[in-house]
Every structure is written in C-alpha cells, then in structure tokens.
PyMOL CGO cylinders between C-alpha atoms (Angstrom):
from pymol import cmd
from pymol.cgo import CYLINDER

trace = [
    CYLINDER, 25.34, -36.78, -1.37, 24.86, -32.85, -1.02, 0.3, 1, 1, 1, 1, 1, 1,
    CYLINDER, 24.86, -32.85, -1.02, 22.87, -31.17, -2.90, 0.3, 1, 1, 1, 1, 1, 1,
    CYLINDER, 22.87, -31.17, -2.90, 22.21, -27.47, -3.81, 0.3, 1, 1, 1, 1, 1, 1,
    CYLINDER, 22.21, -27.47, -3.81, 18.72, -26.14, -2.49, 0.3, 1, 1, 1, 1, 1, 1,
    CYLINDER, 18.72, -26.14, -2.49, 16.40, -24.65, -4.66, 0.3, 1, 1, 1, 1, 1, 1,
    CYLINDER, 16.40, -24.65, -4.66, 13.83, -23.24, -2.62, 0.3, 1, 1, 1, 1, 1, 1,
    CYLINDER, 13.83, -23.24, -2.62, 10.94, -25.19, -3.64, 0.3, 1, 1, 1, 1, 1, 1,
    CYLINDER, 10.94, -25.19, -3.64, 11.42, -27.61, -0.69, 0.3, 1, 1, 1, 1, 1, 1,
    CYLINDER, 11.42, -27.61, -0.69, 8.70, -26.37, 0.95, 0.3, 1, 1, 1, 1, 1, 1,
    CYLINDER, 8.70, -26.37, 0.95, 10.95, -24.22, 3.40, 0.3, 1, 1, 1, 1, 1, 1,
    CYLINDER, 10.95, -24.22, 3.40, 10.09, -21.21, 4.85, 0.3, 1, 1, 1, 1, 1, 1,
    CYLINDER, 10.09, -21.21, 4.85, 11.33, -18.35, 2.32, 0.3, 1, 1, 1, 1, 1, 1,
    CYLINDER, 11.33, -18.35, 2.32, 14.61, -16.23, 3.45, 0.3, 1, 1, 1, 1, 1, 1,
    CYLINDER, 14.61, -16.23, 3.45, 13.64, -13.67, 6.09, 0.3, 1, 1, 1, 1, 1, 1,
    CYLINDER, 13.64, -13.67, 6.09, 14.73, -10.82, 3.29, 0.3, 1, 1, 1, 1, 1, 1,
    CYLINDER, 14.73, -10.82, 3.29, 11.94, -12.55, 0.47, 0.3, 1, 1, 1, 1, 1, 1,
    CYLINDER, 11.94, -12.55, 0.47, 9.37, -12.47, 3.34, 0.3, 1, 1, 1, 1, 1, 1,
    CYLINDER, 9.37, -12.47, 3.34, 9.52, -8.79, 4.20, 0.3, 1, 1, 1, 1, 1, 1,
    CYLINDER, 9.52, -8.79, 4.20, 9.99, -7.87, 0.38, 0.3, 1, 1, 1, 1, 1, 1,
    CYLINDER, 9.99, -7.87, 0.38, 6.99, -9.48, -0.46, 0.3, 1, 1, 1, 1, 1, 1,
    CYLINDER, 6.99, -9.48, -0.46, 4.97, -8.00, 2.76, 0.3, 1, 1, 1, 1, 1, 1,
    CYLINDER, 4.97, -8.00, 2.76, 6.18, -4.77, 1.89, 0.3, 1, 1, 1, 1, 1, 1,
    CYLINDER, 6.18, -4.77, 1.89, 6.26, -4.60, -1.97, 0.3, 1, 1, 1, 1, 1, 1,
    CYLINDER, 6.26, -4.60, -1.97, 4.59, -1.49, -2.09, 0.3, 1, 1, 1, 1, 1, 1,
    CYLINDER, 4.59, -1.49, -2.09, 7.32, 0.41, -0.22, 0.3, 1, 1, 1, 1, 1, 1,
    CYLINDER, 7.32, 0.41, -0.22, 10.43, 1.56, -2.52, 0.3, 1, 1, 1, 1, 1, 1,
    CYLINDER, 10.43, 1.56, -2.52, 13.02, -0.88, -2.46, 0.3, 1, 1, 1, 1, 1, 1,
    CYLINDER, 13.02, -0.88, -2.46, 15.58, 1.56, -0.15, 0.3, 1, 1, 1, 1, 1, 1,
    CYLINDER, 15.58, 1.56, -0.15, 12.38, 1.86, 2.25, 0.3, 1, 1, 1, 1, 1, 1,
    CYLINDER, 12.38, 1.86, 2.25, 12.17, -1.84, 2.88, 0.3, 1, 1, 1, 1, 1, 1,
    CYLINDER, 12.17, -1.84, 2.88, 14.89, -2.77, 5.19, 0.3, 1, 1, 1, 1, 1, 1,
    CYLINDER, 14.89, -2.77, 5.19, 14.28, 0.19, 7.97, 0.3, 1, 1, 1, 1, 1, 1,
    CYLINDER, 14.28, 0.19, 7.97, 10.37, -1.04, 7.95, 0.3, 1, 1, 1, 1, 1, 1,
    CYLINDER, 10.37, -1.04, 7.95, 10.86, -4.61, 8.34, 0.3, 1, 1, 1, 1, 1, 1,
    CYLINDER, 10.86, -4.61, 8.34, 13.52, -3.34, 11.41, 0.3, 1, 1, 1, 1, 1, 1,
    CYLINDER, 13.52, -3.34, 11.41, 10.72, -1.38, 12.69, 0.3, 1, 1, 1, 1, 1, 1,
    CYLINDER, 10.72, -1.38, 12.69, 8.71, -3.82, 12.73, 0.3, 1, 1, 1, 1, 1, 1,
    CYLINDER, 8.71, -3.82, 12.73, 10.79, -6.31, 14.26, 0.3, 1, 1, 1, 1, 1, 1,
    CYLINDER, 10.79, -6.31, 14.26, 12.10, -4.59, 17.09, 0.3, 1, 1, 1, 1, 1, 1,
    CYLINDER, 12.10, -4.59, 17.09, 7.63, -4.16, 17.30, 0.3, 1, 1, 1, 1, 1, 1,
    CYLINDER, 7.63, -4.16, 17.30, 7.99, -8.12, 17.45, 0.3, 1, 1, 1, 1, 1, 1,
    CYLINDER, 7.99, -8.12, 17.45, 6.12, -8.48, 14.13, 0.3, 1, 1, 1, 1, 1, 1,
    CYLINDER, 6.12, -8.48, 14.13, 6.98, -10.69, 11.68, 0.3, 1, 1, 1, 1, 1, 1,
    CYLINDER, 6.98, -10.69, 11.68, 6.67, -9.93, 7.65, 0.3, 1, 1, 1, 1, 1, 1,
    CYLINDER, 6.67, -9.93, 7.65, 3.10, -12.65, 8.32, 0.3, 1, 1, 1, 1, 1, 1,
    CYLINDER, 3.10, -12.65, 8.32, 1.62, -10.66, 10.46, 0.3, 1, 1, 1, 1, 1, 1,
    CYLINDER, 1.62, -10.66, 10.46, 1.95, -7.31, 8.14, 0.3, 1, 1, 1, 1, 1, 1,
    CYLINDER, 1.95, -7.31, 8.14, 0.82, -9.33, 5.26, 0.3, 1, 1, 1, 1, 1, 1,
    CYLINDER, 0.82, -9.33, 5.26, -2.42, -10.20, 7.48, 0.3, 1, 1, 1, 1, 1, 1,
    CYLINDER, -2.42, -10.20, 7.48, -3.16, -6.67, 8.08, 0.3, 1, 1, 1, 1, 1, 1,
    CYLINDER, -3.16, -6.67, 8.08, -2.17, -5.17, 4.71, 0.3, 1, 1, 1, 1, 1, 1,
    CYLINDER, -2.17, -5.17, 4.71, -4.38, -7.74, 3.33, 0.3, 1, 1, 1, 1, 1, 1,
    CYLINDER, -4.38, -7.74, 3.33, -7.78, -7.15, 4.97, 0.3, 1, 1, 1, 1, 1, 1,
    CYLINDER, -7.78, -7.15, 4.97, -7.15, -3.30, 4.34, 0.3, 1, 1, 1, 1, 1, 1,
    CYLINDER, -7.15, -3.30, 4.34, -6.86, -3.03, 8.18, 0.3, 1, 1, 1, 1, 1, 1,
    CYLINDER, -6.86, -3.03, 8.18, -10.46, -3.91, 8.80, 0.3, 1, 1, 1, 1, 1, 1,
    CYLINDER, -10.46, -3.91, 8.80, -9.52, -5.93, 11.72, 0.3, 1, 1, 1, 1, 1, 1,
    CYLINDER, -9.52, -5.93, 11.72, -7.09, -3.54, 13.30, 0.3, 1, 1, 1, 1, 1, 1,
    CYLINDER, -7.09, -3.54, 13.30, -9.81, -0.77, 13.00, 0.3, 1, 1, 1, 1, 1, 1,
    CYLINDER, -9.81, -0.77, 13.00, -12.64, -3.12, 14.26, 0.3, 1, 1, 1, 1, 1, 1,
    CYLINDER, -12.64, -3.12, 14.26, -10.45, -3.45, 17.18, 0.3, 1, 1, 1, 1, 1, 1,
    CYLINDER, -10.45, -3.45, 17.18, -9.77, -0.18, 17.83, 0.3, 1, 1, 1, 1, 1, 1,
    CYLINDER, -9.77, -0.18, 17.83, -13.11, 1.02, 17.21, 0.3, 1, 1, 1, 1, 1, 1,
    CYLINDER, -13.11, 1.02, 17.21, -14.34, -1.53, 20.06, 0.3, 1, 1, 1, 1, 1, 1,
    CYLINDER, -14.34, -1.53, 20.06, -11.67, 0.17, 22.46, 0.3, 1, 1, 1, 1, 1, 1,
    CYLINDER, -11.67, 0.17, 22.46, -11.92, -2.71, 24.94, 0.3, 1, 1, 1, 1, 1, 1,
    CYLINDER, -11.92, -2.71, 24.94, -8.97, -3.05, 27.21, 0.3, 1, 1, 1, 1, 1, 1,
    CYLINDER, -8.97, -3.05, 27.21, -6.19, -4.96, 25.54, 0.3, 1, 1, 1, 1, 1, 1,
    CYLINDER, -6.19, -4.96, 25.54, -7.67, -3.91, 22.37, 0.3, 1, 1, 1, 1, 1, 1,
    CYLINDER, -7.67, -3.91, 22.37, -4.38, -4.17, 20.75, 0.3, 1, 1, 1, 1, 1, 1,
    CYLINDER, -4.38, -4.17, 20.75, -3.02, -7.14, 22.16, 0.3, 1, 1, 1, 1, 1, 1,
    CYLINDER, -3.02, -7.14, 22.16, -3.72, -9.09, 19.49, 0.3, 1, 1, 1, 1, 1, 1,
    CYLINDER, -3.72, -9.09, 19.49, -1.62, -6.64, 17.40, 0.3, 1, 1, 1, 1, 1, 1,
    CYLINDER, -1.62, -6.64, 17.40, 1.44, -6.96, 19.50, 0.3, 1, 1, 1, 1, 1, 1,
    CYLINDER, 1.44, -6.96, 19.50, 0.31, -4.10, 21.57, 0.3, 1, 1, 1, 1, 1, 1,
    CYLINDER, 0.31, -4.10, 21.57, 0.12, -0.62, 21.07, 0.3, 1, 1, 1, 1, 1, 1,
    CYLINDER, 0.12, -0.62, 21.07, 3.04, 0.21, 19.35, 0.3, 1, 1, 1, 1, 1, 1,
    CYLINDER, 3.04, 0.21, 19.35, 2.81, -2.80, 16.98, 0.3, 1, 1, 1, 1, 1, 1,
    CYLINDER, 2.81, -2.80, 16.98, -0.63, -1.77, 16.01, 0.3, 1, 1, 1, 1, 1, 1,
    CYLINDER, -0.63, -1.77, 16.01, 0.24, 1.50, 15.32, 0.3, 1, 1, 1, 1, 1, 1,
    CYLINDER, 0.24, 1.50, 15.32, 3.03, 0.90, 13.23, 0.3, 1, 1, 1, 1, 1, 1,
    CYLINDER, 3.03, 0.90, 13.23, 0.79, -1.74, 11.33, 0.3, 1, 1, 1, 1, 1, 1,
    CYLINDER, 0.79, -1.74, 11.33, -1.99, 1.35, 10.86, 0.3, 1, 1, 1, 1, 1, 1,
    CYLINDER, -1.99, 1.35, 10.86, 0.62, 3.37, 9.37, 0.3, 1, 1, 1, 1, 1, 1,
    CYLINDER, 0.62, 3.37, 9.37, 1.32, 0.51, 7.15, 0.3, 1, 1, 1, 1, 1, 1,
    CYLINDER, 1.32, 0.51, 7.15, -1.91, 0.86, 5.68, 0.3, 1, 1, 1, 1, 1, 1,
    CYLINDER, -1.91, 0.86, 5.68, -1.78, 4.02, 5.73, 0.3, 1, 1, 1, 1, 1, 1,
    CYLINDER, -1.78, 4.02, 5.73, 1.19, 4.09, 3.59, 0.3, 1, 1, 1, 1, 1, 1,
    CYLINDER, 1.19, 4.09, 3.59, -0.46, 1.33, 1.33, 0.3, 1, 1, 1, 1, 1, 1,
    CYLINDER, -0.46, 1.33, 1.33, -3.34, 3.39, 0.48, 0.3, 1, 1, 1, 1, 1, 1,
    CYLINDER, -3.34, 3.39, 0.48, -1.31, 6.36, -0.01, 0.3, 1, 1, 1, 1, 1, 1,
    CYLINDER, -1.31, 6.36, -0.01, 0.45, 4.17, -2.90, 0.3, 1, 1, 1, 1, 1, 1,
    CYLINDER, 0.45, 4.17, -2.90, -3.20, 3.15, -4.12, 0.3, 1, 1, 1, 1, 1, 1,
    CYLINDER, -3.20, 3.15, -4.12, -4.17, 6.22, -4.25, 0.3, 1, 1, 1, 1, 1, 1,
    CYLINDER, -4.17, 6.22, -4.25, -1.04, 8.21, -6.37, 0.3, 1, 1, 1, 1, 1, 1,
    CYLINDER, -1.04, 8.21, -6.37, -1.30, 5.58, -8.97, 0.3, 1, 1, 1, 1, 1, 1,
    CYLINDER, -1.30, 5.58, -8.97, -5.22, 6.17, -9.13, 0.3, 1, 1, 1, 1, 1, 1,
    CYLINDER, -5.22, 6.17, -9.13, -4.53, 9.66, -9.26, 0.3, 1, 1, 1, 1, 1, 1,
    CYLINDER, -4.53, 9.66, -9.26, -1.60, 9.24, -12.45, 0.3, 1, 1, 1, 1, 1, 1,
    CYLINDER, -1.60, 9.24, -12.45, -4.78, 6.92, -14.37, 0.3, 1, 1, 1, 1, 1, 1,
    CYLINDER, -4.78, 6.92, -14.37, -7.13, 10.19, -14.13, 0.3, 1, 1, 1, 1, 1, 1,
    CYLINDER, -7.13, 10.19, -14.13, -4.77, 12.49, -14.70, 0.3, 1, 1, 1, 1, 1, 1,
    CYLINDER, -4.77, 12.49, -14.70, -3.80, 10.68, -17.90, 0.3, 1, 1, 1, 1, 1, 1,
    CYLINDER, -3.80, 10.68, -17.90, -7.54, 9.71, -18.65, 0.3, 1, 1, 1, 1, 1, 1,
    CYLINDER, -7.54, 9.71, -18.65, -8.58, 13.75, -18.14, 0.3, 1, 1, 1, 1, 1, 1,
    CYLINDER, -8.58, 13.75, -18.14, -5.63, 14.86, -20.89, 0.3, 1, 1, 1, 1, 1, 1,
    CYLINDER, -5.63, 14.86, -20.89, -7.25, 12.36, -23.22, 0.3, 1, 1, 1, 1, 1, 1,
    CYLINDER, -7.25, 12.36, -23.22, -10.60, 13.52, -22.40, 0.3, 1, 1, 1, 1, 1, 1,
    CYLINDER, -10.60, 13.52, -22.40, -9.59, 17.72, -23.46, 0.3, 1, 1, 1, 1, 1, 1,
    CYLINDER, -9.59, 17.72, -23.46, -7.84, 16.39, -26.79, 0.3, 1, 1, 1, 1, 1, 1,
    CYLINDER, -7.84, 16.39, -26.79, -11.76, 15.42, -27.10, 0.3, 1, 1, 1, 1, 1, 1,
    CYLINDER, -11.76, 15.42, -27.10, -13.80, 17.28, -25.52, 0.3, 1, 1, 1, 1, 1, 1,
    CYLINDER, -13.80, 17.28, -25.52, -14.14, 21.39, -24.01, 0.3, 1, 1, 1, 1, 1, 1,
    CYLINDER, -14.14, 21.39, -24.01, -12.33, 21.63, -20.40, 0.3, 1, 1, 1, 1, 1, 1,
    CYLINDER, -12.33, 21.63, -20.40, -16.21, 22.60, -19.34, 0.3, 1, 1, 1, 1, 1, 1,
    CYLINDER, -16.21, 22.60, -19.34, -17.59, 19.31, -20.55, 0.3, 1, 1, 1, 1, 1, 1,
    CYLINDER, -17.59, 19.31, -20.55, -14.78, 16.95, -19.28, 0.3, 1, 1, 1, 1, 1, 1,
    CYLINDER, -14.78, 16.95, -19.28, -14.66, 18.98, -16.04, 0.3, 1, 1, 1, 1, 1, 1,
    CYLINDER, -14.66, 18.98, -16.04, -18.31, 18.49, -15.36, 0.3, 1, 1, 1, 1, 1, 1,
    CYLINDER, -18.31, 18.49, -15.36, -18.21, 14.87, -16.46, 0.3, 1, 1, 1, 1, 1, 1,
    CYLINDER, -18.21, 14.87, -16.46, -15.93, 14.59, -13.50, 0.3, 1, 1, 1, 1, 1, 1,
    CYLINDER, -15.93, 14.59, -13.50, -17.41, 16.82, -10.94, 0.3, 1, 1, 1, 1, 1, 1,
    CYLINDER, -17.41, 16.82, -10.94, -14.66, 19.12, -10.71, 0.3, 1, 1, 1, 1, 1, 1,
    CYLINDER, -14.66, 19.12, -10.71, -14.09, 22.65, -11.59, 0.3, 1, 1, 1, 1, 1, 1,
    CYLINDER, -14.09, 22.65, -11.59, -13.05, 23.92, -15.47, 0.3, 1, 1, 1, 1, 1, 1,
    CYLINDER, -13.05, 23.92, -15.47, -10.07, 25.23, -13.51, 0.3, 1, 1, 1, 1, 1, 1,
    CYLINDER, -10.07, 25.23, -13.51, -9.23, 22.43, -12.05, 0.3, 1, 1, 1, 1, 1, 1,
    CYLINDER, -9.23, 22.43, -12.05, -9.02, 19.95, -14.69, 0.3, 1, 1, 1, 1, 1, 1,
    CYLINDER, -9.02, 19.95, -14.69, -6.45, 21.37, -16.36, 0.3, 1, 1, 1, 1, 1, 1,
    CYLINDER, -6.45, 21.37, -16.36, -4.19, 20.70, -13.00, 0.3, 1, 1, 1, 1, 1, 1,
    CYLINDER, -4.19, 20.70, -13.00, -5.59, 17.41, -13.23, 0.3, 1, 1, 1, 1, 1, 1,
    CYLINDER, -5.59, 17.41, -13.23, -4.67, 16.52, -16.36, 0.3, 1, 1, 1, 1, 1, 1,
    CYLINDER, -4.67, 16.52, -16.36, -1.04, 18.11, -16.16, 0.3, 1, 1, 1, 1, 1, 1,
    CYLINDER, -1.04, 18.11, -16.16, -0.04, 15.70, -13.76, 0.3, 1, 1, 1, 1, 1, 1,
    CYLINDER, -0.04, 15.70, -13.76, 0.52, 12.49, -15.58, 0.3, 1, 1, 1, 1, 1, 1,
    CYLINDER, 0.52, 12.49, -15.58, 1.27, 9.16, -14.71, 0.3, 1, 1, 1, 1, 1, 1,
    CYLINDER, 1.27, 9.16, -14.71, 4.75, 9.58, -12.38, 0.3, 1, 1, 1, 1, 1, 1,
    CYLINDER, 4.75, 9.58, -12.38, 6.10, 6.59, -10.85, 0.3, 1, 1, 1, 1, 1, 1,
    CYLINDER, 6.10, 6.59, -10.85, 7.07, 4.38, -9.72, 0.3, 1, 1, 1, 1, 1, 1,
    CYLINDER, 7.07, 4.38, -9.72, 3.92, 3.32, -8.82, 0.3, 1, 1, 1, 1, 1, 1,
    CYLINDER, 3.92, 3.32, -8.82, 2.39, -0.39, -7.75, 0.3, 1, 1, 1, 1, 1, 1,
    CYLINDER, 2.39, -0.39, -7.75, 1.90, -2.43, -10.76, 0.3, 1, 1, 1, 1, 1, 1,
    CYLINDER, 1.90, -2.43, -10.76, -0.50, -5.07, -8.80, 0.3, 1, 1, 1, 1, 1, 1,
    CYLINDER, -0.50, -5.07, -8.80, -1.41, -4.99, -5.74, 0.3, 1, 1, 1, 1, 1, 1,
    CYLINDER, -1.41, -4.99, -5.74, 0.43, -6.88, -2.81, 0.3, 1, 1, 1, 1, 1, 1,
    CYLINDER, 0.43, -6.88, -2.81, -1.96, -9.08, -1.92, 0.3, 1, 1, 1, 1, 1, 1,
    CYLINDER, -1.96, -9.08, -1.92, -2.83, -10.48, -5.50, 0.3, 1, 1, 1, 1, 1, 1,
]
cmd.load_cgo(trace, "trace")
C-alpha cells in the first residue's frame, strides 16, 4: 500500500525547511547563498541554530580563551567566523526593529509632551529626537525571534 508522507513521521525536515528555519531572520532571497556558505564551511543548518541560539556565548567564550584549536569545535576557523557573522547579522536585525519601536514610541511621546522633555526622558539631545522619531517602524523586520 503506498502512502503519501506528511511530514509528521518523525523524519528529519527537508534540508531547505532546516536552513529556513536556522536562518529566519535573513530575507528570504538571502537564505540560499548563506546556507551554501555555510555548507561548503561544513556546517549544517543545527549547528547555526546552536550558535544563533546562545547569542554566540560559546563561540566568544572560545575565542576569548584563544587556546590552540580554539575553533575546532566550530568547524575551524572559517566556520567560526562565518557563524560570528551570523550573529552578527542577527543582532543587527534585533537591533533595527528595536530601533523602529522607539522611533515610533518617541513620535507618540512629542504629540504629548515638549521635544525637551521627551528628549531628556530618553537621554538624548532635543535635536536628536526629532531624527529619532522621523524614522518609523520600516520593515521587514523579525516578528519573533528565531529561537522562540
């Protein structure tokens, strides 16, 4: 008798689904030449996960340590620094959509409040909350984080 698969077998997910997932916080068109970076690195979409997941603590403690072989455990040098830019690239994302939410939060704030008061309440310059709060919320940003 066949039978059609539906994925919930317990199988390992397509190869694709894996590096989507590890990468999620990339742009879609970005995707596909990561994961190929990172393959021809011998990483897998796991491994990225792993790394994306504790922030890069590991990866840091590692190379903070700067025993021989330090990144070894990485896949080697190049492996571990294409997993720091990674995070790099994941905090990057982090950090635009946390800069959209103030920017948003500070135009609210002057419909309110003097640009003096608001820009003190934030420890910035009056000058510079009005560049603040022109900025807005531009995507596309993350709408959860990848490891939730």
């Amino acid at each position: 008798m066949d039978s059609q698969p539906r994925g919930d077998n317990g199988a390992a997910p397509p190869v694709a689904d894996a590096w989507d997932r590890a990468l999620s916080h990339r742009p879609p068109g970005e995707r596909g030449p990561a994961a190929e970076r990172f393959e021809a690195a011998g990483l897998t979409a796991e491994q990225v996960k792993a790394v994306l997941a504790d922030g890069g603590d590991r990866l840091y403690a590692a190379a903070q340590a700067a025993a021989p072989g330090w990144a070894d455990p990485f896949g080697g040098t190049l492996a571990a620094a294409l997993l720091a830019a990674e995070v790099g690239a994941l905090a990057a994302q982090l950090g635009r959509r946390a800069s959209g939410i103030r920017s948003m939060a500070a135009a609210d704030l002057l419909e309110e409040f003097s640009a003096v008061t608001v820009a003190e309440e934030l420890g910035v310059s009056r000058q510079k909350i009005y560049e603040i709060a022109r900025g807005g919320l531009r995507g596309p940003h993350l709408d959860t984080v990848p490891w939730r």
